[in-house]
C-alpha positions as CSV (number, residue, x, y, z in Angstrom):
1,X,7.4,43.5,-43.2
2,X,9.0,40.7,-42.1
3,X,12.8,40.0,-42.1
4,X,15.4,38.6,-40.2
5,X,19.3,39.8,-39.8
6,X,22.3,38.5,-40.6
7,X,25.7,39.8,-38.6
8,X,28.4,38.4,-40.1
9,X,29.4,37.4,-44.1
10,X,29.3,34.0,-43.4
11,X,26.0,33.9,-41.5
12,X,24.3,36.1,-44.8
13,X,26.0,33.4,-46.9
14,X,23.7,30.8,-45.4
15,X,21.1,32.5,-45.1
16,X,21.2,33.5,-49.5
17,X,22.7,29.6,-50.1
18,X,19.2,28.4,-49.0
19,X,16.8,30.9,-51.0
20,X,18.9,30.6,-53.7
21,X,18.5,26.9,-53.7
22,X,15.0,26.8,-52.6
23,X,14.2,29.1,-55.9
24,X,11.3,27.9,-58.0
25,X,10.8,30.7,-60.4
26,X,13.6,33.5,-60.1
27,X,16.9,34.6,-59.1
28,X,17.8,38.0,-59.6
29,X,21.4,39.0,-58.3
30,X,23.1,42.4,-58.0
31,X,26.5,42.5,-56.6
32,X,29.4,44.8,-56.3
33,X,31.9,41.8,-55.5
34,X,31.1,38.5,-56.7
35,X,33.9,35.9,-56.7
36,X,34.2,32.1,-57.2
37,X,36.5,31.7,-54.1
38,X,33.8,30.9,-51.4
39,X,33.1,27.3,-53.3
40,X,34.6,25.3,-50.6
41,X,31.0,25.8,-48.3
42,X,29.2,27.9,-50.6
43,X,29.7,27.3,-54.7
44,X,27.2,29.8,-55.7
45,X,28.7,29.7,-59.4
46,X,27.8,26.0,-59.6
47,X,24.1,26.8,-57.6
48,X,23.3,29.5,-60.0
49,X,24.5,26.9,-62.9
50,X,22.2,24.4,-61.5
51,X,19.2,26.6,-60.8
52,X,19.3,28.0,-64.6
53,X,20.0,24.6,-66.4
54,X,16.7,23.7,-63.8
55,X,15.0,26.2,-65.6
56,X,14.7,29.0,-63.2
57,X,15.0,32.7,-64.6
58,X,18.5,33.4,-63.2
59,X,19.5,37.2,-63.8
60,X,23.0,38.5,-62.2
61,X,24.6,42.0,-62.6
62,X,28.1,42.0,-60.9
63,X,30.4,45.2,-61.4
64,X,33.3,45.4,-63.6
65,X,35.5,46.7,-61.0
66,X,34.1,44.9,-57.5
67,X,34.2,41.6,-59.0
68,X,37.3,42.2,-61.3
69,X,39.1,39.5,-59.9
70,X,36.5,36.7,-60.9
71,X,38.2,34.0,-62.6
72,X,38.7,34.3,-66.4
73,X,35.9,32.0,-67.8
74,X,33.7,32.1,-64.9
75,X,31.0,34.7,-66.6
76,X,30.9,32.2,-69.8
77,X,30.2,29.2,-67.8
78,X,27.3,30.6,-66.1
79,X,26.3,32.5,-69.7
80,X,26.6,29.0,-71.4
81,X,24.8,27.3,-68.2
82,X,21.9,29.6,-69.1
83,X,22.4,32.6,-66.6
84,X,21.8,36.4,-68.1
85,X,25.1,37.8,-66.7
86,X,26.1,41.1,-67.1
87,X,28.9,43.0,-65.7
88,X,27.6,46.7,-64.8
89,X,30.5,48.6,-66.6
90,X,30.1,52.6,-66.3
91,X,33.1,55.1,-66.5
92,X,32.3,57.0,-63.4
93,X,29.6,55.2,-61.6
94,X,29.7,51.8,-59.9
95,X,27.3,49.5,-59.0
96,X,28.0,48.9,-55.3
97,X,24.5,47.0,-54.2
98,X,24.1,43.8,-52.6
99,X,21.0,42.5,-53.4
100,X,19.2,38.9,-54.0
101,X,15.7,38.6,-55.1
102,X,14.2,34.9,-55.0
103,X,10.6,34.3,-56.3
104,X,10.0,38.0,-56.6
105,X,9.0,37.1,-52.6
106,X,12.2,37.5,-51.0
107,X,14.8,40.0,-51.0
108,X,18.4,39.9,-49.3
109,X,20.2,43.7,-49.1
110,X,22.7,45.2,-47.1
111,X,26.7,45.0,-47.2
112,X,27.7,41.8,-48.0
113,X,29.5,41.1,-50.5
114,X,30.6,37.1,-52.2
115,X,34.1,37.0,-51.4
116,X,36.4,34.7,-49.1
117,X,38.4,37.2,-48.0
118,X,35.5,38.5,-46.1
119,X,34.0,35.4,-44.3
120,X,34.5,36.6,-40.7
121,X,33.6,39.7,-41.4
122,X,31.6,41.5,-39.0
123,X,28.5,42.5,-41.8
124,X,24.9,43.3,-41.7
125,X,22.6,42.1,-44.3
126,X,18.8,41.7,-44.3
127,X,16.2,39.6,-45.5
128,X,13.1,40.8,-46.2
129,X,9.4,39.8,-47.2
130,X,6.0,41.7,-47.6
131,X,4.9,44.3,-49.9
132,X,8.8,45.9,-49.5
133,X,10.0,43.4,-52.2
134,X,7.7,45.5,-55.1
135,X,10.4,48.7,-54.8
136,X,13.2,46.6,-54.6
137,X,12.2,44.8,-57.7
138,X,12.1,47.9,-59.4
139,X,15.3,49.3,-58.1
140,X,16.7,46.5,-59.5
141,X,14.7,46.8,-63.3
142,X,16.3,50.3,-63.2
143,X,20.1,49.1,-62.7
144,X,19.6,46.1,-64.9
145,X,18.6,48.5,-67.9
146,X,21.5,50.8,-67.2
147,X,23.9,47.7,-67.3
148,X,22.3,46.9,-70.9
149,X,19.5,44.2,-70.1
150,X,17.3,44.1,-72.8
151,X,14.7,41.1,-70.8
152,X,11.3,42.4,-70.6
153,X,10.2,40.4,-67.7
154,X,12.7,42.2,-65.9
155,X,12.2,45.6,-67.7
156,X,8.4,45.8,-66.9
157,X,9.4,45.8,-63.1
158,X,10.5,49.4,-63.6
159,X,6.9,50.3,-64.6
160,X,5.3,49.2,-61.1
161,X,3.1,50.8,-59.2
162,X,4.1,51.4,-55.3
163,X,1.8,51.2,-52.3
164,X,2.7,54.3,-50.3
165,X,1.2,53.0,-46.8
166,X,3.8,50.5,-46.2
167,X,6.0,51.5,-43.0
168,X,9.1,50.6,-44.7
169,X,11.0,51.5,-47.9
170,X,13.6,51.4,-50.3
171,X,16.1,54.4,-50.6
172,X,18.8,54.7,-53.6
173,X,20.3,57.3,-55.8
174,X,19.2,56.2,-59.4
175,X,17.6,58.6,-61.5
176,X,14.6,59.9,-61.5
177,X,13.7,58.9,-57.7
178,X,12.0,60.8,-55.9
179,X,13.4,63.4,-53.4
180,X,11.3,61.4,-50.6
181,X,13.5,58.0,-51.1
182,X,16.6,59.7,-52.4
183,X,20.3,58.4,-50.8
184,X,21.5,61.7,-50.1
185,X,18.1,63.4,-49.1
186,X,16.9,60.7,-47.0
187,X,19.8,61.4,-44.7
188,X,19.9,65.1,-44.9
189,X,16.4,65.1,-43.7
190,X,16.4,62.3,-40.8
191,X,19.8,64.2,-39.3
192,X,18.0,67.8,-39.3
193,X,15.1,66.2,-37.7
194,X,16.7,64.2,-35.0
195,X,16.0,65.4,-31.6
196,X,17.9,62.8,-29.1
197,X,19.9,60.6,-30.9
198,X,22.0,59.5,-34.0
199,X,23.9,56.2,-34.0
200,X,25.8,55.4,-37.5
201,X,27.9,52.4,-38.1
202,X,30.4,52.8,-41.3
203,X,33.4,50.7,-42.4
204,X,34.7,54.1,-44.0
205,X,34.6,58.0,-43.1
206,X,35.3,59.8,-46.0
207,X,32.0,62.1,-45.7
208,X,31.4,64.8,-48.0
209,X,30.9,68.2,-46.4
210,X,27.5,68.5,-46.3
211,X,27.4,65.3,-44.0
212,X,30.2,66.8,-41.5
213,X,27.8,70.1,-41.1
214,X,24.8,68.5,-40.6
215,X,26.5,66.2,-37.6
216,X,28.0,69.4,-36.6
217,X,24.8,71.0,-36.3
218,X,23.0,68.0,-34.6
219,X,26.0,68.3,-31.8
220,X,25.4,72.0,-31.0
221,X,21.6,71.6,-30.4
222,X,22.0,68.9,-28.3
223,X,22.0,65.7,-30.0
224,X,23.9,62.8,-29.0
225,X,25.7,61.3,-32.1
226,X,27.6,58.5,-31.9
227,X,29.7,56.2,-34.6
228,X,31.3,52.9,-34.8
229,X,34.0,52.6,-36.7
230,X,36.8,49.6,-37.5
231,X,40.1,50.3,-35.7
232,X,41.9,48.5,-38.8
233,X,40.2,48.0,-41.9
234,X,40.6,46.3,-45.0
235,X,41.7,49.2,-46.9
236,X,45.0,50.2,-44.7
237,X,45.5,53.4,-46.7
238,X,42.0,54.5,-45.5
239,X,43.1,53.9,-41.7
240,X,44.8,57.1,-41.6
241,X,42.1,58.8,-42.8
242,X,39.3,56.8,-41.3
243,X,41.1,58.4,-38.2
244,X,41.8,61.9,-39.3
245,X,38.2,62.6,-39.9
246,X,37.3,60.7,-36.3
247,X,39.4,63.5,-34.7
248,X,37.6,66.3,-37.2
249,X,34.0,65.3,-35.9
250,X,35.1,64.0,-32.2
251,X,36.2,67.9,-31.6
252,X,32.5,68.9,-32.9
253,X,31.0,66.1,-30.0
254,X,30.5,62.9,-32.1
255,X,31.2,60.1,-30.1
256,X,33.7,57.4,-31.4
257,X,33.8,53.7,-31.4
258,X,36.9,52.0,-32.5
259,X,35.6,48.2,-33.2
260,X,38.5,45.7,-32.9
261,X,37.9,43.8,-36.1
262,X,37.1,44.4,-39.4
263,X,33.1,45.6,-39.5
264,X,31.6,46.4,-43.2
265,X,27.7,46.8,-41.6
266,X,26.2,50.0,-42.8
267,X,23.5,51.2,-40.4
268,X,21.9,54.8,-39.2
269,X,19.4,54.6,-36.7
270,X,17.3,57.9,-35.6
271,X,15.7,59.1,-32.0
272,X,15.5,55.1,-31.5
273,X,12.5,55.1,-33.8
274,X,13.8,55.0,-37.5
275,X,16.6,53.4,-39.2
276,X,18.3,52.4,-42.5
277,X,20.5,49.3,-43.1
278,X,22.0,49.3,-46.9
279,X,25.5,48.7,-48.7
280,X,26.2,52.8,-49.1
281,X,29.2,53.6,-46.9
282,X,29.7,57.3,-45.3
283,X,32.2,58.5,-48.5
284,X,31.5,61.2,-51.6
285,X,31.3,58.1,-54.1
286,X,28.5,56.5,-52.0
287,X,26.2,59.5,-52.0
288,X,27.1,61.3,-55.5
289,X,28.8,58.4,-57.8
290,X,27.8,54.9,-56.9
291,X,24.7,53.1,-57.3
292,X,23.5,51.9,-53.8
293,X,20.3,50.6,-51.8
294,X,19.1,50.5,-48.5
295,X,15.7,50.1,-46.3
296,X,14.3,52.6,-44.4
297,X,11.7,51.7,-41.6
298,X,9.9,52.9,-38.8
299,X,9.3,49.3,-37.4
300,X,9.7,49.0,-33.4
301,X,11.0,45.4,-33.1
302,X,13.7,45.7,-35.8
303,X,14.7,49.6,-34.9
304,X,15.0,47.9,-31.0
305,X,16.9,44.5,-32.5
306,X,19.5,46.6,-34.3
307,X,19.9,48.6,-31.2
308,X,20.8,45.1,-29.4
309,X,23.1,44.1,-31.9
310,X,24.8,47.8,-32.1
311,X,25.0,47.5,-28.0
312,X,27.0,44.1,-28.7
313,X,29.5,46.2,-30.9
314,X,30.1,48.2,-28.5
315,X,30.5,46.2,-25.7
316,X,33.7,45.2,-27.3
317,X,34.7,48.8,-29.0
318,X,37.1,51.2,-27.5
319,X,35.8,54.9,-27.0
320,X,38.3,57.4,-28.8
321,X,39.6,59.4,-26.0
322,X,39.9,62.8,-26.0
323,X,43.5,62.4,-25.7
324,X,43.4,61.1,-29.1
325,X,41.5,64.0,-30.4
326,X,44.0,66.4,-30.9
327,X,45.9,65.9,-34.7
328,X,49.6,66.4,-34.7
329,X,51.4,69.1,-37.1
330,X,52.1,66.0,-39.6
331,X,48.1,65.3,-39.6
332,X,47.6,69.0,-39.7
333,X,49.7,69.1,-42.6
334,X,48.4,66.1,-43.8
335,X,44.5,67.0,-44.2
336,X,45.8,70.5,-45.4
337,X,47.1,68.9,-48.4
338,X,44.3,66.5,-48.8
339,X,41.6,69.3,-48.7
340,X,43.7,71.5,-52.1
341,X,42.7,67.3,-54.1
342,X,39.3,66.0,-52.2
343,X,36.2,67.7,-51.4
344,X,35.6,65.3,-48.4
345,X,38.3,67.3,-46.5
C-alpha cells in the first residue's frame, strides 16, 4: 500500500485540489461537511463544475446536517454543471466520512472536512494507493445506495470481490460488514489484545461504556494507555466534558495530553505495530449511529511515521496532572446528572 499523510486541513486540501484536478475518469466524493467558503485558494465547487462539464464521472454525497450551511444554490449549480449530488439525509444516522476517490486509483480518508473555519486545523488525512482502493470503493457503493443513488457504475462497486492477503484494510459500521472489519469490533478486539501499549488521538471523549472498561481493563494488566486530547476545542460545550471524562479514565491510569490548539486527527495505534487513521471520533454516535471509515494496517513504516508525528504532538501538549484529576462536588454533581440522560456517562 502506498500513501502519504497529511497533518493539517490545509495541507489535505492540497493534497485533494491536485487529484481532483488531475482526474481523467472519476471523482467520487463523500463528505460530512462540504462548504463553498474555502474558494479563495481552493474553489472545489467550481473544480468539480469543471471536471464534470469536462466529462469526468463526478459523484458527491455530502450530509444534510454537516454541510447544512452550504450556500442556497450551490447543490443546483454543480447538479446543472453535471455533478450527481446527493445530500445523505437519514433521521438518526449521519454520514460523517471524509473520503475522495480519483480514477478508482486513489483514495483520500481521514478527518478532514471542506470548511474555512477549519484551515489551521491540526487534522490527519491519508492518501492511499494499491489494492486498498477496491474496499473503499465499495464502502462507498454501499453509502451512495443508502443516500438514494440509483448509478449502476457505482452500484456494481458494492458487488466486488476483496483480496483478503492485503496487510491493510478498511473498517466501517455499515451493514452487513463483517465482524472482522467492523468499527466497534475492530476496536474491542485490538484493545483486549494489546500487550504494551495504546496511543489514541480524539478531538472528542464522549466514549460509550464499553470503550471506558475495556481501557480500564488494559490499565490494570499493565498496559500503558495514553491519549491526546485538544485543551479547547471547537465545540466549547464539549470542553467541559472533554475534561470530565479525562479525569474519569486519568484515575483508572490513562495518560493525558492536553494539545494547545484545536486537533480533529483521529488515530489508534496498538503495541507499535498496528494502527487505524479514520474520521470516527471516540463518542456513542461514532460507533452506534454515524456512518464512518477508517484504515487499519499492520505496515511498519507508516505505524513508525505516525508515531513521529504523534511524538511531535506531544512535544507541545501538556500532561494532565494528577492535581487535575480529582472532580470537584459541582463536576461530581455534574456527571451525576448527565449519567440519569447519556449512556456515555
Amino acid at each position: 500500500m502506498r500513501y502519504r499523510l497529511y497533518t493539517t486541513s490545509q495541507k489535505a486540501w492540497d493534497g485533494m485540489f491536485k487529484a481532483m484536478a488531475s482526474a481523467e475518469r472519476s471523482i467520487y466524493l463523500e463528505m460530512y461537511t462540504f462548504l463553498d467558503d474555502t474558494l479563495a485558494t481552493h474553489n472545489f465547487l467550481q473544480l468539480l463544475k469543471d471536471k464534470a462539464q469536462a466529462g469526468i464521472e463526478v459523484v458527491m454525497i455530502a450530509d444534510a446536517f454537516g454541510s447544512s450551511s452550504l450556500r442556497s444554490g450551490a447543490a443546483d449549480e454543480l447538479r446543472a454543471a453535471g455533478v450527481e449530488f446527493i445530500f445523505f439525509s437519514h433521521l438518526f444516522r449521519r454520514t460523517h466520512r471524509k473520503i475522495l476517490i480519483i480514477d478508482n486509483q486513489i483514495a483520500f480518508i481521514g478527518g478532514v472536512n471542506i470548511i474555512e473555519e477549519t484551515r489551521n486545523w491540526l487534522d490527519l488525512q491519508i492518501k492511499l494507493q494499491g489494492s486498498i482502493i477496491r474496499p473503499i470503493l465499495k464502502s462507498f457503493a454501499y453509502a451512495y445506495e443508502m443516500a438514494g443513488g440509483k448509478k449502476e457504475s457505482i452500484l456494481r462497486y458494492s458487488h466486488l470481490p476483496l483480496v483478503q492477503k492485503i496487510k491493510s484494510w478498511i473498517t466501517d459500521n455499515l451493514a452487513g460488514t463483517p465482524s472482522r472489519y467492523l468499527l466497534s469490533d475492530y476496536y474491542k478486539k485490538k484493545i483486549v489484545e494489546a500487550k504494551h501499549s495504546i496511543i489514541i488521538v480524539t478531538p472528542y471523549l464522549l466514549p460509550p461504556r464499553w470503550f471506558l472498561a475495556l481501557l480500564d481493563d488494559a490499565c490494570r494488566r499493565g498496559v500503558r494507555v495514553e491519549m491526546l486530547i485538544p485543551n479547547d476545542t471547537d465545540v466549547k460545550p464539549l470542553n467541559k466534558i472533554n475534561y470530565l471524562n479525562a479525569c474519569r479514565l486519568a484515575a483508572l491510569g490513562v495518560k493525558f495530553y492536553l494539545l494547545p490548539m484545536m486537533n480533529h486527527a483521529k488515530i489508534m495505534l496498538i503495541d507499535g505495530e498496528e494502527g487505524v487513521i479514520g474520521s470516527q471520533n471516540m463518542d456513542v454516535l461514532s460507533f452506534n449511529w454515524n456512518i464512518e471509515v477508517g484504515v487499519f494496517f499492520r505496515q511498519k513504516k507508516l505505524v513508525n511515521d505516525l508515531e513521529k508525528i504523534i511524538y511531535h504532538w506531544k512535544a507541545g501538549a501538556v500532561a494532565l496532572e494528577i492535581s487535575h484529576r480529582k472532580m470537584g462536588y459541582l463536576d461530581r454533581l455534574l456527571t451525576a446528572i448527565l449519567k440519569i440522560f447519556y449512556q456515555i456517562f
